[in-house]
N, C-alpha and C positions, 0 to 999 in steps of 0.2 A: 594296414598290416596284412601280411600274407604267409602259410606256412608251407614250407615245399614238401619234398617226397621224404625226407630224409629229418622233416622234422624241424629246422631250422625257421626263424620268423625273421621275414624280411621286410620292408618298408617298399608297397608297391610306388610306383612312380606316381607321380601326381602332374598331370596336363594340364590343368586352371592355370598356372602363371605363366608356361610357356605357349602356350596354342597364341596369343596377341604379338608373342616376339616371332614366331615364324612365318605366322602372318607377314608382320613387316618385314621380316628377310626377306621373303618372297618376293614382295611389293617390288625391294629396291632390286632384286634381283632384274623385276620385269622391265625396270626405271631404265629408260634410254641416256646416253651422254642427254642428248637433245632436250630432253625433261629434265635432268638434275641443270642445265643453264637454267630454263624457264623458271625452276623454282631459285635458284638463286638471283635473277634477274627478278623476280618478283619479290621477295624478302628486300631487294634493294631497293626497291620503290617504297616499300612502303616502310622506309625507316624514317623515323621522326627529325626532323632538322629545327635548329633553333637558328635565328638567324637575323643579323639588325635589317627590319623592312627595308629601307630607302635605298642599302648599299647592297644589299643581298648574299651578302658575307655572312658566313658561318660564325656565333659564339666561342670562343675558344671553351670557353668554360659554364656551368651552367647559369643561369639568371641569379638566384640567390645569393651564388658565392661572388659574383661579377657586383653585385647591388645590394650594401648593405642594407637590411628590411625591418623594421619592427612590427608592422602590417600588412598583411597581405590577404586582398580582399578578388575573390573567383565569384564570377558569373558564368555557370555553362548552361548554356541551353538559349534558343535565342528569346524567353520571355526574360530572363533573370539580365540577359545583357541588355534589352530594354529596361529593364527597369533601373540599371546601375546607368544606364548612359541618359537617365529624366532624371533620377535623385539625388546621382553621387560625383558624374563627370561634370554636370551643369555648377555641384560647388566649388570648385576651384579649377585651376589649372595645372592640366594634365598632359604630359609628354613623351611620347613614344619611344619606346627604349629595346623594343623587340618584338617578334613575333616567329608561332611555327607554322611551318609544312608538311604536309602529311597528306597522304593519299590511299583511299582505303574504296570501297562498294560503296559507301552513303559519302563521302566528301571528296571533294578536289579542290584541295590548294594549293595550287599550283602556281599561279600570279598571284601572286601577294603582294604585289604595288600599287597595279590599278582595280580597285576594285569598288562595286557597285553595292547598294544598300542589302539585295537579296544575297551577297554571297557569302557564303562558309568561313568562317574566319575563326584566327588565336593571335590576339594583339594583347600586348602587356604596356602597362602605361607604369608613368612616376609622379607621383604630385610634386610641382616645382618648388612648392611652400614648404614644403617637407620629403626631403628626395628616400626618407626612410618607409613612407607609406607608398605601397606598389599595387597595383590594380590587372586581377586579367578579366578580359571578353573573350569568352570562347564559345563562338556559336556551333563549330564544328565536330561533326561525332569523331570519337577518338572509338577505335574497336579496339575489344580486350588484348588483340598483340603484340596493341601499339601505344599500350596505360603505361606500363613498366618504361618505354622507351621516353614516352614524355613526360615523368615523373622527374626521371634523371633528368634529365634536359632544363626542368625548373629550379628543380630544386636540389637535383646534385646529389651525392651519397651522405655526405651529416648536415641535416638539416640544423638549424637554429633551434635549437630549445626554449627559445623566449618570444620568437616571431608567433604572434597572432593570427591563425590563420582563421579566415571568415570563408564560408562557399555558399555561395545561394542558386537552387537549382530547382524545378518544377517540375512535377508528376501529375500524370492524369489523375484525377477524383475514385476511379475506378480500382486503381490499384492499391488505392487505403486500406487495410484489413481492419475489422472493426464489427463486433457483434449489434452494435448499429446499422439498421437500414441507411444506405448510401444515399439514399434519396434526401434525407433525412437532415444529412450534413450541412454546413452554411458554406456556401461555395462563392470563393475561394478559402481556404485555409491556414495558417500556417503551423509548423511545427519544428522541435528543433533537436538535435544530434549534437551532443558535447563529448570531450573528454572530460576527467574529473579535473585535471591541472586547469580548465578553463575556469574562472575565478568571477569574472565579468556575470554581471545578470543577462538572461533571453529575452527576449520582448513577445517570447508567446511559450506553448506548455512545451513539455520535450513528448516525442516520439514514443510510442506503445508498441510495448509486444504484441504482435509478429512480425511487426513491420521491420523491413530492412533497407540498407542503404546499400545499393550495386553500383556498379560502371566505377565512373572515374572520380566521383565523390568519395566513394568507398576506397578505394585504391589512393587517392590524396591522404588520408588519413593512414591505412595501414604502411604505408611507405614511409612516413614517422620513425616507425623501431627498426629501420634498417640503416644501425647508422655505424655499422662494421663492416669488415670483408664477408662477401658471399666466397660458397662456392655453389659449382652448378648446380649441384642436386639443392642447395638451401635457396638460390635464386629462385626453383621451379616451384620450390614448395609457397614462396613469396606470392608470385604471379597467381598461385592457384588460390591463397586467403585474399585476394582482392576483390575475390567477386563472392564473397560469403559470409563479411560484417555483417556482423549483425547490430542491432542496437539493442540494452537493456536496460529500460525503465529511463530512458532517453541520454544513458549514458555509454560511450564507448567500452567494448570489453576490453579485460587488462590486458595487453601482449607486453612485449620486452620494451620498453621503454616508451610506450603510447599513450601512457596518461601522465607523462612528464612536460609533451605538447602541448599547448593553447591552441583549441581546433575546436571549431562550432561551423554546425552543417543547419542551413534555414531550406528547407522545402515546402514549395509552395502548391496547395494542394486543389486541382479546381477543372474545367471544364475550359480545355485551351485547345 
């Protein structure tokens, strides 16, 4: 507040919220044609594609809605898809029913036909005994621009509220927070991430405060309560609670319809 010659109080301007937008006016002002292709030529590469491997065609629709699911069990990281392709693929048989591409700084998958034991992969399987239980391996890093795109892509805008969803993923030993000396710890670990609607017992203790769950585990889970129309500004605000789950006392916090899913996160905690 400010008062002039004359006595009157007036409300001086305030700079904090616009100095960031003239910034970006600026910017695009500086932005050649030449540049706004490259960035739209890049946004296009790296959008997520769902697609049946063998044929190379495009899903019309997302995996969930295409495949009715009652379980649906994620490996990301490539220790978690070892160990689902020694303990889980070896029990029965299992049939390939899709896979994505995506293309970011840490992956290229690009040939998603031929490929070799070292490469980046998102393969989705079916168990033939039960085409209701679906399986992903996803050794492949997904970056935060491209969780939102492969969310939709699996599992589509209303998810199943009865579908069981299992994730098992692996973190370094070092990132445990714990007023315990690290050293200390029995390595490997595990630990577990529920919503309250998960009903099912855990096979080890749940997850302690401070610890949190980011990337694409996190983002699996908050993608849940989006099961109405966005608009843009509620989309952006989505993308941005995906990397900020938190866990409390090893339970999911409440959002809009989040603890009405069946969702249990296993991390595996150790010196990999």
């Amino acid at each position: 507040m400010a008062a002039t010659f004359f006595g009157e109080v007036v409300k001086a301007p305030c700079r904090a919220g616009t100095e960031e937008e003239e910034e970006e006016e600026e910017e695009s002002r500086r932005e050649t044609p030449e540049d706004r292709e490259v960035r739209r030529q890049l946004a296009r590469k790296r959008e997520v594609q769902l697609l049946r491997r063998q044929t190379k065609t495009s899903l019309e629709v997302a995996l969930l809605e295409k495949y009715s699911c009652s379980k649906f069990i994620i490996a990301i990281g490539n220790n978690a898809v070892a160990f689902l392709s020694s303990f889980v693929m070896n029990s029965g048989v299992w049939e390939e029913v899709g896979c994505t591409k995506l293309w970011n700084e840490w992956c290229r998958t690009a040939d998603t036909v031929h490929l070799s034991p070292a490469d980046a992969f998102c393969v989705f399987y079916q168990l033939k005994s039960d085409p209701s239980v679906l399986l992903c391996q996803c050794s492949c890093f997904v970056a935060e621009d491209q969780q939102y795109q492969w969310l939709e892509k699996v599992f589509g805008s209303r998810p199943r509220k009865t579908t069981k969803i299992t994730v098992l993923t692996c973190r370094h030993v070092t990132e445990y927070k714990t007023s315990e000396s690290v050293g200390s710890l029995p390595s490997p670990f595990l630990k577990a991430l529920k919503t309250q609607h998960f009903r099912d017992p855990v096979c080890c203790s749940l997850l302690e405060q401070p610890n949190i769950a980011h990337g694409l585990p996190a983002a699996e889970h908050s993608s849940k309560h989006r099961h109405t129309e966005e608009t843009d500004d509620s989309r952006r605000d989505s993308e941005q609670h995906l990397h900020v789950t938190r866990g409390i006392s090893g339970t999911w916090p409440v959002c809009p319809g989040s603890s009405e899913h069946c969702f249990v996160l296993y991390t595996g905690w150790g010196v990999f």
